[in-house]
C-alpha positions as a printed NumPy array, in Angstrom:
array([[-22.003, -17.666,  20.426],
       [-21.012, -14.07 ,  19.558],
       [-19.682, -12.777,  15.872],
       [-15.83 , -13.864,  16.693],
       [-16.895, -17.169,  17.535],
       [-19.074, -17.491,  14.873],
       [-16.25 , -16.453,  12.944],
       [-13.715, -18.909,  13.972],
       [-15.853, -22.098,  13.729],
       [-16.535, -20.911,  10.053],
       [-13.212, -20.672,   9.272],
       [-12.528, -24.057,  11.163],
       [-15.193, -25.488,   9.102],
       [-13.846, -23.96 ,   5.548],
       [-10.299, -24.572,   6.671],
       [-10.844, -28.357,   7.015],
       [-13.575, -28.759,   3.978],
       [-11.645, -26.983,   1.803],
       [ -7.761, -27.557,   2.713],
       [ -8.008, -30.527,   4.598],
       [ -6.51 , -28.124,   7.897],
       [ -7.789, -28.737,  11.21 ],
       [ -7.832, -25.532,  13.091],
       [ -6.651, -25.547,  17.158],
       [ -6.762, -21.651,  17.333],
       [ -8.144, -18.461,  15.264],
       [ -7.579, -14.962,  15.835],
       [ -8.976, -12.296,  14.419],
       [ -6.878,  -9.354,  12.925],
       [ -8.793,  -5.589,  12.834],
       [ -6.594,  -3.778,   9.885],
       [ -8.922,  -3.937,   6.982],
       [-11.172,  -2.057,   5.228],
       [-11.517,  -4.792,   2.284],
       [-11.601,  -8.245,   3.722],
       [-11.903, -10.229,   7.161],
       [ -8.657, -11.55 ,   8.246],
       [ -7.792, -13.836,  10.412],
       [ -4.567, -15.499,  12.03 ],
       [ -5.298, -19.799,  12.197],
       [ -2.754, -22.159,  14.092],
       [ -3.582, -25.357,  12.867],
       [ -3.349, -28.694,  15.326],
       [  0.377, -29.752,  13.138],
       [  1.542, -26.385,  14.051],
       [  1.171, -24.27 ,  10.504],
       [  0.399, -20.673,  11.266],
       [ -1.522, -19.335,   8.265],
       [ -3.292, -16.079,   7.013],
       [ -6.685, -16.349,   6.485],
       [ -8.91 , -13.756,   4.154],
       [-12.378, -14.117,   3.531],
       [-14.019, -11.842,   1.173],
       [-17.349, -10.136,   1.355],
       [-20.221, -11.684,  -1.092],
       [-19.993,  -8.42 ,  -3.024],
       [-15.941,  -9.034,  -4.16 ],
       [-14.011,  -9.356,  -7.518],
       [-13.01 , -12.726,  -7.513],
       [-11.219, -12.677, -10.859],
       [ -9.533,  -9.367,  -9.368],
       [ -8.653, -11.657,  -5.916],
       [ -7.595, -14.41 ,  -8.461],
       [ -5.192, -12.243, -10.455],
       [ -3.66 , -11.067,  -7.266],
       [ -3.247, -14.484,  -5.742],
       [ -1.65 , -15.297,  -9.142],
       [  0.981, -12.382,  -9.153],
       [  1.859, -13.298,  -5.73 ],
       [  2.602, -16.599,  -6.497],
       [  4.694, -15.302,  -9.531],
       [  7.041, -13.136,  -7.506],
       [  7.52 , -15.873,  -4.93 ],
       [  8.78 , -17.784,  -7.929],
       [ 11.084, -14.793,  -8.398],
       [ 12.296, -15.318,  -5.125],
       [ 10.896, -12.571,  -3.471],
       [  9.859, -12.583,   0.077],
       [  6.15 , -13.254,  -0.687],
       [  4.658, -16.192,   1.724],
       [  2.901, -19.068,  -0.032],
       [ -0.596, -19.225,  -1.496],
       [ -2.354, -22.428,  -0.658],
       [ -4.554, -24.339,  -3.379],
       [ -7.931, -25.68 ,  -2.05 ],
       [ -8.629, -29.191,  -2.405],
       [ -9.366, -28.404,  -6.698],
       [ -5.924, -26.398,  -7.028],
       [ -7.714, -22.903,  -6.816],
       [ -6.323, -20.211,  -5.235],
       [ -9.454, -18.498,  -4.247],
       [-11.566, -20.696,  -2.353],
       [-15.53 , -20.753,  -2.407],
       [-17.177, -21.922,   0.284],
       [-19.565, -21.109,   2.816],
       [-21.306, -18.175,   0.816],
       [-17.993, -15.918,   0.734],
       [-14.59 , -16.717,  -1.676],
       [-11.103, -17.609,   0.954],
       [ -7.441, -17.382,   0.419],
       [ -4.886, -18.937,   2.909],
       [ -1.396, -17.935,   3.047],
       [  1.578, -18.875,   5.424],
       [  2.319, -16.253,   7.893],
       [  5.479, -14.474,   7.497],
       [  7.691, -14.02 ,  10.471],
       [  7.786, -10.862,  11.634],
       [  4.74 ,  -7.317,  11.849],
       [  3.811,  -4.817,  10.241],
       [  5.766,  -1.879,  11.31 ],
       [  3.96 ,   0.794,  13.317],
       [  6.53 ,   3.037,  13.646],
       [  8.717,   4.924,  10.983],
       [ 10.778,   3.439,   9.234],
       [ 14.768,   2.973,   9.893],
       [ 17.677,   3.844,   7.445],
       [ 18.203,   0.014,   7.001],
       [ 14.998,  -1.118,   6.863],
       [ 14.142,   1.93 ,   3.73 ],
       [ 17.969,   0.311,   1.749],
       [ 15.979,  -3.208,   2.082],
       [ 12.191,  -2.149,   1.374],
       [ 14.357,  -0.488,  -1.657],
       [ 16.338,  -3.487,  -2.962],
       [ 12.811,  -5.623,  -2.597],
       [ 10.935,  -3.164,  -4.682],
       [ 13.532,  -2.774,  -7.024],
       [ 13.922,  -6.785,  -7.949],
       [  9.936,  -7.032,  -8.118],
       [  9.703,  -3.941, -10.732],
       [ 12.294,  -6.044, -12.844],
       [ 10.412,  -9.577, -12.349],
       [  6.959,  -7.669, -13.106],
       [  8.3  ,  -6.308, -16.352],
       [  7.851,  -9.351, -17.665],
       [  4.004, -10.415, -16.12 ],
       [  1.498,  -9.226, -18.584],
       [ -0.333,  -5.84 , -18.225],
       [ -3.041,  -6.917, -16.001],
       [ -7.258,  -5.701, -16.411],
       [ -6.945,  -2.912, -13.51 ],
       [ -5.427,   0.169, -13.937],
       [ -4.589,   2.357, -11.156],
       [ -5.777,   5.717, -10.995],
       [ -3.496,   8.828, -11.987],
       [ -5.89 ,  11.704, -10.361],
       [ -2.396,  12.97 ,  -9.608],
       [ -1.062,  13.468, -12.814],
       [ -4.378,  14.487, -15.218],
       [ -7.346,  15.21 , -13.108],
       [ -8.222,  19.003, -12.974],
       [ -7.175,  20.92 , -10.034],
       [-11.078,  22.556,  -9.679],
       [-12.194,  19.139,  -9.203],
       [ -9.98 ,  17.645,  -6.594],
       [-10.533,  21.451,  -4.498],
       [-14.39 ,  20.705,  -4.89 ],
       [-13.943,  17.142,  -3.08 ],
       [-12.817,  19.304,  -0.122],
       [-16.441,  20.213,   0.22 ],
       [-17.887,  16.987,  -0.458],
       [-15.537,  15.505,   2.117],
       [-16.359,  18.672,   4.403],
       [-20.237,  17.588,   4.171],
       [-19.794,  13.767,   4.664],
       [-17.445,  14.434,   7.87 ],
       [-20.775,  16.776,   9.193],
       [-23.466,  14.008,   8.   ],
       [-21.09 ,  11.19 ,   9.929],
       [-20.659,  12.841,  13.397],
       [-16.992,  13.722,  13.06 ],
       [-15.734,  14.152,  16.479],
       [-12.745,  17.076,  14.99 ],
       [-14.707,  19.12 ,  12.329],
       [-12.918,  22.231,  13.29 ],
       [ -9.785,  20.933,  12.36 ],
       [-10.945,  19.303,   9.337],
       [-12.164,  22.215,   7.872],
       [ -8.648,  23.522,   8.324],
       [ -6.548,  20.503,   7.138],
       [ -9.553,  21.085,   4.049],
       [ -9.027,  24.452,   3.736],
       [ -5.412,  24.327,   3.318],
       [ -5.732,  21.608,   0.837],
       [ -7.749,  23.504,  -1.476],
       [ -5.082,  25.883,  -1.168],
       [ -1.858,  23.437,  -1.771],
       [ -3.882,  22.102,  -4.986],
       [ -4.64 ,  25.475,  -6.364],
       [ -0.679,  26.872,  -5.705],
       [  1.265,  23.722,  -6.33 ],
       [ -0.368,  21.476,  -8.874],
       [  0.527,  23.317, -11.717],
       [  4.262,  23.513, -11.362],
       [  4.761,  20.694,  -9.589],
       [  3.578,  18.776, -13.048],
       [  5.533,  21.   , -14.975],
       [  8.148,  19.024, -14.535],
       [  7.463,  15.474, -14.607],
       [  8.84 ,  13.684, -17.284],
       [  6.726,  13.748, -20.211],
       [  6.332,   9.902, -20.472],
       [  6.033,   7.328, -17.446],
       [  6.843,   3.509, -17.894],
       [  3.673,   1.39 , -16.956],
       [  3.943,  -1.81 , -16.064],
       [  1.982,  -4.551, -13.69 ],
       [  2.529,  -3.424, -10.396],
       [  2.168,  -4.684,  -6.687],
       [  0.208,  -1.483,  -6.331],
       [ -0.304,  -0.891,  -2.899],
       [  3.28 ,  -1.928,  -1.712],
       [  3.013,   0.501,   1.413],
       [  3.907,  -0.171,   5.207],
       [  0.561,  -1.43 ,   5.745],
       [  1.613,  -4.403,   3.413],
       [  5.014,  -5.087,   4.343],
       [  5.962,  -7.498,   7.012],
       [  9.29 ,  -6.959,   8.388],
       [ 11.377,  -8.327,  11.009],
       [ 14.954,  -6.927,  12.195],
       [ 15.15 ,  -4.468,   9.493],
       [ 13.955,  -6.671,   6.944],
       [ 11.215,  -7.387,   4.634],
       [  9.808, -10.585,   5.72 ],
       [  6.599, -11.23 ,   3.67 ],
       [  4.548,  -9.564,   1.32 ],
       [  1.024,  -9.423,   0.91 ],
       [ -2.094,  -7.86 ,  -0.585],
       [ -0.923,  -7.578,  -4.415],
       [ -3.821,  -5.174,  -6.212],
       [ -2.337,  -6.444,  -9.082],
       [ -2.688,  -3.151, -11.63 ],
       [ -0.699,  -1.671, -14.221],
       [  0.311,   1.297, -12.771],
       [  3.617,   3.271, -13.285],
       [  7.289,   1.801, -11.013],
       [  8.118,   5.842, -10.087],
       [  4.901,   6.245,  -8.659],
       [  4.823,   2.98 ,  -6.634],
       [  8.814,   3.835,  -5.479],
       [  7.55 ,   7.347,  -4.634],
       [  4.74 ,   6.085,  -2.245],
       [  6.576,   3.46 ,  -0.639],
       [  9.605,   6.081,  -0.282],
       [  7.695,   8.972,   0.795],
       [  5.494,   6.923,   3.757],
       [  3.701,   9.584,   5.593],
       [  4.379,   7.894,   8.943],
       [  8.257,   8.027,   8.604],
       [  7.65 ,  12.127,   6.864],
       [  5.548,  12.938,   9.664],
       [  7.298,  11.605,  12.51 ],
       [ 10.733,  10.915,  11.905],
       [ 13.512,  13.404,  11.543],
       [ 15.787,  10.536,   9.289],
       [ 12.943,  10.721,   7.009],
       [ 14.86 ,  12.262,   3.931],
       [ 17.877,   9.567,   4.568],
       [ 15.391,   7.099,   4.382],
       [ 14.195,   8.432,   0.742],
       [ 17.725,   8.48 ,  -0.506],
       [ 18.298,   4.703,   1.115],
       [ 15.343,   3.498,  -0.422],
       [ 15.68 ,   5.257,  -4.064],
       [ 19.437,   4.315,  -4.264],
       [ 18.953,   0.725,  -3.413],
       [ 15.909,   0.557,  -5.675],
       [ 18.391,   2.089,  -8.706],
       [ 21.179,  -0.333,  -8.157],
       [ 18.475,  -3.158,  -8.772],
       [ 16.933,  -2.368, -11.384],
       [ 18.404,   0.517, -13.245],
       [ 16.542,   0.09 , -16.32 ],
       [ 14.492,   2.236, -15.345],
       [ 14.926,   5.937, -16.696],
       [ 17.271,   8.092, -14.294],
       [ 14.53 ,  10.701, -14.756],
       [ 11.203,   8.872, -13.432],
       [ 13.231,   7.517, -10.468],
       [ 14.387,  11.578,  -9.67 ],
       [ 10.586,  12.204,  -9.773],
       [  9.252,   9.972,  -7.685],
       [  9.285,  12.206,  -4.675],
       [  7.466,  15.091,  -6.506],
       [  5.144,  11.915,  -7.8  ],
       [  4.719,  10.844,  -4.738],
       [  3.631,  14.787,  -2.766],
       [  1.053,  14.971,  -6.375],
       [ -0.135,  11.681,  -5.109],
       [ -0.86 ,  12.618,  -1.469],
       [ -2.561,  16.067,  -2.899],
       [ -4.999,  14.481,  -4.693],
       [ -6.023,  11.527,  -1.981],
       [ -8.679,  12.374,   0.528],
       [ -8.559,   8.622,   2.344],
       [ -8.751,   9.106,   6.393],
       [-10.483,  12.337,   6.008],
       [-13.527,  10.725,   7.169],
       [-13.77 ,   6.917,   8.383],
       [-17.676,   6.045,   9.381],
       [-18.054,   4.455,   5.632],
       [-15.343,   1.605,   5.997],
       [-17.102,   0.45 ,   9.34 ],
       [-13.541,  -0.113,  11.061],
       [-12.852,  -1.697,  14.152],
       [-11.732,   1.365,  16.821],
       [ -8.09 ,   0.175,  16.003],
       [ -8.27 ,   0.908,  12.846],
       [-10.252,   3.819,  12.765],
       [ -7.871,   5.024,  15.031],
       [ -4.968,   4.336,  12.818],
       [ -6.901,   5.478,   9.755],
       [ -7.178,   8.947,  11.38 ],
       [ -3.651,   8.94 ,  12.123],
       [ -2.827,   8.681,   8.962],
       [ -4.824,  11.325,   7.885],
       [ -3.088,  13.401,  10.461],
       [  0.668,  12.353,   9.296],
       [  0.1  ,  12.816,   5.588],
       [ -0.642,  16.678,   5.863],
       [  1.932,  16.849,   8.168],
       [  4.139,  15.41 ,   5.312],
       [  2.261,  17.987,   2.806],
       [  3.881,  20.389,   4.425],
       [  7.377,  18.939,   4.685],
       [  7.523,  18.112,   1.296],
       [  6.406,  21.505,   0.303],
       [  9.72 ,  22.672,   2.393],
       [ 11.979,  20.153,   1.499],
       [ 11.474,  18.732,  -2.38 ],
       [ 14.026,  20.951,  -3.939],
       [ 16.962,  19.671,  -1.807],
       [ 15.562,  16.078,  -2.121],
       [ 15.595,  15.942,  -5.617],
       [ 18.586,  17.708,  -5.638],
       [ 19.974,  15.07 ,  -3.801],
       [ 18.456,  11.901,  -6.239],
       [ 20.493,  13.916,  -8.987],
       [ 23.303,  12.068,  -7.351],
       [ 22.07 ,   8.703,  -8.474],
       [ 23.201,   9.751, -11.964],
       [ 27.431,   9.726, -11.049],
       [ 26.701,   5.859, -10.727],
       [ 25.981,   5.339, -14.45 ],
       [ 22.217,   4.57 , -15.735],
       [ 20.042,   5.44 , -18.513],
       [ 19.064,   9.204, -18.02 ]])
């Protein structure tokens, strides 16, 4: 019996102990760096999620997520449902590793960039969960705001730590890492400075999704579909808009990308305007700070990926300079165009 099959009779076995399921097929599904997922048809014809988390895991931080995930389906958000084990927890333990099981939403993850429509929706979904999440209290985790406080000198030095990693690994493109490097160190030590300048002196916090990006967005026809993979973190609503706004695939490869910024932004406003006219107006330059300071798909050996998703790790690498430089080009025009928002009324 090789790993897969090992795999699928323990989830069988887990799946039947635990939820009283009984499992005709499992497939596995090669897009994490976290957690082993799997896709389970079960013999009445439920098709389910699967995660199973590695021995080494925060459960409470898996429980908290689970329970914020549960709270915006409440909302009425398209968020598929959590199933409780057989004693009403959310996180499973079983088998030497912790489980959650979800129903599958209809629809994929989008590999492609985004559409017009499909940014107006992603933007009206975002904006009702940033007004339901108001509300949830300010969970443990924090995310990290390298962007906003860390010092330049010590993001530009990471370009040599990632520089000797990418050597020690075997990385089949050092040549042109050392130039995507090289002009990072560059963009950090020219751009930082201003570009916080003028962010708004204070940021609303709240708990956040925080990692609402395409990777965790089922969609189907244009829509949002499902959600999945809440972090669960207080982190700050521009910020999270920005990211999801500003997705390096759409940037990088599609020439509707600033449409689909405006779309997304204007949709988010009209649902939840309470936030300040200002942080939503600086969510793009939030959201170029962000990809400054990240250095994830620069190398890929340490996540142990299948070659899928190394592959699409890489690519992402790849697309997110690419969107460096387009956002270098083209912020001033986009945020002169999110001054529009403002002739619709709102708290400025």
């Amino acid at each position: 019996m090789d790993e897969a099959e090992q795999g699928a009779a323990l989830t069988a076995d887990v799946l039947e102990d635990r939820y009283g399921l009984v499992v005709n097929v499992v497939e596995p599904v090669h897009m994490s760096t976290d957690t082993i997922n799997r896709r389970v048809l079960t013999t009445d014809g439920l098709r389910l999620f699967v995660k199973q988390y590695p021995s080494m895991a925060d459960l409470d931080a898996a429980s908290n997520a689970w329970d914020m995930s549960e709270y915006c389906r409440a909302a009425k958000l398209p968020v598929p449902r959590v199933w409780p084990d057989v004693d009403d927890n959310l996180v499973s333990i079983a088998e030497g590793s912790a489980w959650a099981v979800v129903d599958e939403a209809p629809g994929r993850v989008t590999t492609s960039a985004m559409t017009v429509p499909l940014a107006e929706h992603i933007g009206v979904v975002m904006g009702r969960m940033h007004r339901a999440l108001a509300a949830y209290p300010l969970p443990k985790r924090v995310q990290q705001t390298r962007w906003r406080a860390e010092p330049v000198e010590d993001a530009a030095a990471k370009c040599d730590t990632v520089m000797t990693r990418a050597a020690r690994q075997g990385h089949d493109r050092l040549d042109q890492l050392r130039l995507d490097l090289d002009q990072r160190c560059e963009d950090l030590r020219t751009h930082v400075s201003p570009l916080r300048a003028q962010l708004p002196e204070t940021l609303v916090d709240q708990a956040l999704h925080a990692d609402l990006s395409r990777t965790n967005l089922i969609t189907l026809a244009d829509a949002v579909t499902g959600i999945s993979d809440f972090r669960c973190a207080r982190a700050m609503p521009a910020w999270e808009l920005g990211r999801a706004a500003l997705d390096p695939r759409t940037v990088a490869t599609s020439n509707e990308w600033a449409a689909c910024v405006l779309a997304m932004v204007r949709a988010y406003h009209s649902e939840h305007p309470s936030l300040p006219l200002k942080e939503v107006r600086a969510c793009a330059r939030i959201a170029l700070l962000y990809m400054l300071f990240s250095f994830y798909g620069a190398t890929t050996a340490e996540y142990d990926l299948s070659r899928e998703a190394e592959a699409d790790l890489k690519r992402h690498w790849s697309e997110r300079q690419i969107a460096i430089r387009r956002l270098l080009s083209g912020l001033d025009g986009l945020e002169d165009a999110l001054t529009g928002l403002g002739e619709s009324g709102g708290t400025v």
